[in-house]
N, C-alpha and C positions, 0 to 999 in steps of 0.2 A: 752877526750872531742873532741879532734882535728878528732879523726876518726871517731865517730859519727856522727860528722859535717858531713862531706867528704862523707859518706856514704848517710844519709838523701838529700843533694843537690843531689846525683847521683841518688835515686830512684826518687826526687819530676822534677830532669830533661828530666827525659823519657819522650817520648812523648803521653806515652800510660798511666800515672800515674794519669795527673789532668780527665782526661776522666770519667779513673773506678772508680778515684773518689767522681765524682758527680754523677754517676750510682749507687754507695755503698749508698752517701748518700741518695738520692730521693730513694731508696729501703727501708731504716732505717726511712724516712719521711711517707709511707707511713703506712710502720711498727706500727712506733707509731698511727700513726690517724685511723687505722683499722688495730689492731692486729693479723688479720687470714690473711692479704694480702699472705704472703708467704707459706700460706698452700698448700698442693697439697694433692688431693685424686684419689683413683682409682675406676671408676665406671664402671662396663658393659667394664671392659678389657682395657680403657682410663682413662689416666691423667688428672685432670681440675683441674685447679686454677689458680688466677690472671698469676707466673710467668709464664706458658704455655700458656697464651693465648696473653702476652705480646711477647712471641717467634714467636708467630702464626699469629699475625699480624703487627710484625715485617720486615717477611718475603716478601712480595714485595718490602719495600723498601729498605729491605740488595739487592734482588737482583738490581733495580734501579741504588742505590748509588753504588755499584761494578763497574758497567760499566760508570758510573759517573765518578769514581776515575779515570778510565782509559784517558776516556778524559779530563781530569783538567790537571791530570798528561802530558799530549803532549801541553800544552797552550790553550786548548781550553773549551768550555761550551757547553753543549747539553739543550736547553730548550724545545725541542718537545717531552720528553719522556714520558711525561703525552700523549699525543696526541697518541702516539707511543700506548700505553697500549690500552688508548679507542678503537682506531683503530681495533687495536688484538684480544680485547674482542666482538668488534662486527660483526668483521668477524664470529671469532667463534662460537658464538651463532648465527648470522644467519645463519649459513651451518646447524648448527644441528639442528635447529627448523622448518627447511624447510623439514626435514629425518621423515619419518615412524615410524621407531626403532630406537627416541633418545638415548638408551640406548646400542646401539652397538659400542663396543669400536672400530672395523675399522670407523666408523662415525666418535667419536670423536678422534681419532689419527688424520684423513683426513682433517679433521676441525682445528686439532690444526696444521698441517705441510702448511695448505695455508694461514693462519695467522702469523706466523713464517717466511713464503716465502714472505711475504709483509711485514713484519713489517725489513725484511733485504735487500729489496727495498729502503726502504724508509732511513735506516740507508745509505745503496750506498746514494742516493743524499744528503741526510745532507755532506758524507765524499768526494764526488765529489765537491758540492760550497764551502766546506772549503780546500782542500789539492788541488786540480787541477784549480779553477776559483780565488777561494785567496780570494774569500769572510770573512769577519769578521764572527767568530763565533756565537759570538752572536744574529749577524744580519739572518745568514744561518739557523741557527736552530729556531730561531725565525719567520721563514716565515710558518716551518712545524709546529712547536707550531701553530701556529691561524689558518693556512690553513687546519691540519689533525682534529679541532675539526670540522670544517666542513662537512670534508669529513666521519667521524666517524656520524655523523647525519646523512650526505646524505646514508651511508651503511644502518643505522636502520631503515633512512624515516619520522625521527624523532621523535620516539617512542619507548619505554624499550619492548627490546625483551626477553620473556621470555622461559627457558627451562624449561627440566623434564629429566634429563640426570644424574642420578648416577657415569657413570664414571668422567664424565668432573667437577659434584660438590665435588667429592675425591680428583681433585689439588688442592680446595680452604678447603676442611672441612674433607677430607678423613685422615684415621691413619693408621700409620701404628709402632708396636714393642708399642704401649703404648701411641706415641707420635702423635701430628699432621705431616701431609703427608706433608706440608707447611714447616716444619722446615727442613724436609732432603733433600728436592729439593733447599732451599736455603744454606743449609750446603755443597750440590753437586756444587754449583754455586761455590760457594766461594772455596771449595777445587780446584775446577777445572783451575779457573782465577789466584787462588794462584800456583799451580803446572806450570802453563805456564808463569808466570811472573815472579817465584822465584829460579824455579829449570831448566831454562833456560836462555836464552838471551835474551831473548822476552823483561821481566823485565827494566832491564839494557836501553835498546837501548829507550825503552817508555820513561824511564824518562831523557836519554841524549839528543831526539828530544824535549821534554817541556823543556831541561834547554836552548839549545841552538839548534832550528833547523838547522841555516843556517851554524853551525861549525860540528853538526852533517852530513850534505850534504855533506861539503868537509871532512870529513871521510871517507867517501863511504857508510851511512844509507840513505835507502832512504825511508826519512821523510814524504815524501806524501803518500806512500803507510802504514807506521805505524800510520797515523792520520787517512787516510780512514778504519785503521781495527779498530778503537779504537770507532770509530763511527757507525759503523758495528755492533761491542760487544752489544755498548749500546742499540743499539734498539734491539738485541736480547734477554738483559736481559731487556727489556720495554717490550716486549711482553710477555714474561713468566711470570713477576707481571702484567699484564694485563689479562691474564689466570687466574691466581688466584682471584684479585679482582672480577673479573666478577659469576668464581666461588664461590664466598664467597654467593652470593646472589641470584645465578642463573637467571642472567640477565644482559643483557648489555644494559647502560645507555650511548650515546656518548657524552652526557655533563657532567655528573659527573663521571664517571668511570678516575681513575689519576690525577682527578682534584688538580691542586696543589704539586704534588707527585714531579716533579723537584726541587721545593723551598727545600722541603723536604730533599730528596737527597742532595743536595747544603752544606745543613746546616752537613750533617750526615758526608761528606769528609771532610770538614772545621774542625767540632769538631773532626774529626778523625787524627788531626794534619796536611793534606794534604795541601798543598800552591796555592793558586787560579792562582798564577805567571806560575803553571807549575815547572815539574822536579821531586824529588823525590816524592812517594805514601806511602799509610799505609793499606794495606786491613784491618787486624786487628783494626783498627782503626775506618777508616768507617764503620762497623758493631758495634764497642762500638757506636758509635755516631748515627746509627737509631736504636738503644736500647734506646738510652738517650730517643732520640725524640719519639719514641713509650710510653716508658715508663711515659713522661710526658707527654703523651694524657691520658695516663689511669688516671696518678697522676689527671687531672681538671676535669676528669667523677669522679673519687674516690669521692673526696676533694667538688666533690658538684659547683664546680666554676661556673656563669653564663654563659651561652655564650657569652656575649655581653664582657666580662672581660679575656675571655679564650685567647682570642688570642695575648691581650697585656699583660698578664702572661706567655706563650711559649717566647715569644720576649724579655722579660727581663730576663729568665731564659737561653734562646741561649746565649745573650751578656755578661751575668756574666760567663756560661763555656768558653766562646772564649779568655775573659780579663782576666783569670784564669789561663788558660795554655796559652799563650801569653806571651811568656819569654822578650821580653821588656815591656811590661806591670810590671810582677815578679818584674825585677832585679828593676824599676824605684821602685817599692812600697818599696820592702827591702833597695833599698841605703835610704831613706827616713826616716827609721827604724833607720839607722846606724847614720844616720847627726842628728837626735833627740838631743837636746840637753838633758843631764840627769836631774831630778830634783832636784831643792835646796836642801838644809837641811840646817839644823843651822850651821853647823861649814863654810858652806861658802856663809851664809848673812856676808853684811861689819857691822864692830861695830862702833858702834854711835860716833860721837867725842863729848866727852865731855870739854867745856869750860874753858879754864884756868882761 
């Protein structure tokens, strides 16, 4: 009994266990309310069905929250990453709409590497006012947050620019082995941020400057140039989900394109056990948690939800995963458990005195 215990606390203590938890169940909720949720078929040489398309539009903000992780992970917050996306999408659709032969992939490679080239402009100044000027994070990325949906207007002229471009609509709806094109570009992200985080030092040193930068400094890390590359990352992987988005629909909108995709992001490192304080990361983790958040956007289109109801239903389903895996949350519910007093029974009510 004793090692059962011992064993159960060690799996429900991972931090990766309440996560896939709540992923297993909302899969099993769905299950039940629409018994073909989990089917997959193959049609014209592609996979459809709900869990593929929940991978497939998962995929901008796995890539997002990735480089999310990385700035949480050094002390910091990037709110301009939505901004960052618009921006990218509308670069790129206007180079290609202005082209002859939208359908020439030197057009859209060219398209996609100057959008890519500004959108790691734009990450340099976010990681210059936070690592060199000492601006507040929040406040630094929050000036590009409101300033770049601007500037994403001012690029379209404030108007949905539309393509006709088969190569550039392949990053958002192309396949490739069965699967969408979307899910190996963001399987690539993440192998790739995992091989330089995990299987080097790179890792290590990221989450030594978010535990402690100014102990990291006199170590000899130098802390401003790991916050400038971490800010850097992120808008490189804001522009790649910004790629996609834009290709999902073949058009770039600069007010809605990312709209909100930070918050998003936020929620998907947090549920991925990552610590808003900075220091240690979970990539695994943050990809379980915008699975969650994907998956419960399908679960209130499934389930029929209102809109007006949709969004104060994600927000009490975020705060129940966070108080869930929340180990002082845990441990305060279970001592509670423990201190219970047990119930009566007969043998210990007091017996009545009876009257001499």
């Amino acid at each position: 009994m004793n090692a059962t215990m011992s064993r159960y606390r060690t799996m429900t203590g991972h931090r990766l266990f309440w996560p896939a938890a709540v992923l297993f169940v909302m899969l099993a909720a769905n299950t039940i309310y629409r018994p073909g949720f989990l089917s997959i078929e193959l049609k014209d040489g592609h996979l459809y069905g709900s869990p593929i398309d929940i991978l497939r539009l998962s995929a901008p903000l796995i890539l997002v929250a990735l480089g999310m992780t990385l700035v949480i992970s050094t002390g910091g917050i990037d709110l301009s990453v939505g901004s960052v996306c618009a921006i990218s999408g509308a670069i790129a659709c206007m180079y290609i709409s202005k082209q002859s032969d939208q359908n020439s992939l030197v057009v859209v490679l060219t398209a996609l590497a100057m959008a890519l080239g500004v959108a790691l402009v734009l990450g340099a100044w976010n990681g210059v006012l936070v690592a060199v000027i000492g601006i507040q994070p929040i406040i630094a990325t929050l000036i590009l947050m409101v300033a770049g949906r601007g500037l994403a207007q001012l690029i379209t002229q404030g108007q949905i620019i539309t393509i006709n471009s088969e190569p550039f609509r392949a990053i958002g709806l192309g396949h490739l082995l069965t699967l969408p094109l979307a899910i190996f570009i963001a399987l690539a992200a993440a192998l790739l941020v995992a091989a330089f985080t995990r299987r080097t030092a790179l890792g290590m040193i990221v989450e030594s400057v978010g535990g402690n930068a100014e102990a990291s400094r006199l170590a000899g890390i130098r802390s401003g140039r790991v916050i400038f590359l971490a800010y850097v990352l992120s808008a490189a992987c804001a522009a790649i989900a910004g790629f996609m988005m834009t290709a999902n629909v073949s058009s770039a909108d600069g007010n809605a394109v990312g709209l909100w995709v930070e918050l998003d992001a936020i929620l998907a490192v947090v549920i991925g056990g990552t610590s808003l304080a900075g220091g240690r990361f979970f990539l695994s983790g943050t990809i379980i948690g915008a699975l969650i958040i994907q998956t419960l956007t399908t679960t209130v289109y499934a389930m029929d939800i209102s809109p007006q109801t949709s969004l104060l239903f994600k927000a009490v389903v975020v705060i129940a995963v966070c108080l869930i895996q929340a180990p002082a949350f845990r441990a305060r519910f279970s001592r509670r458990r423990r201190n219970a007093p047990p119930p009566a029974t007969i043998a210990d009510k007091p017996k009545e005195q009876v009257p001499a």
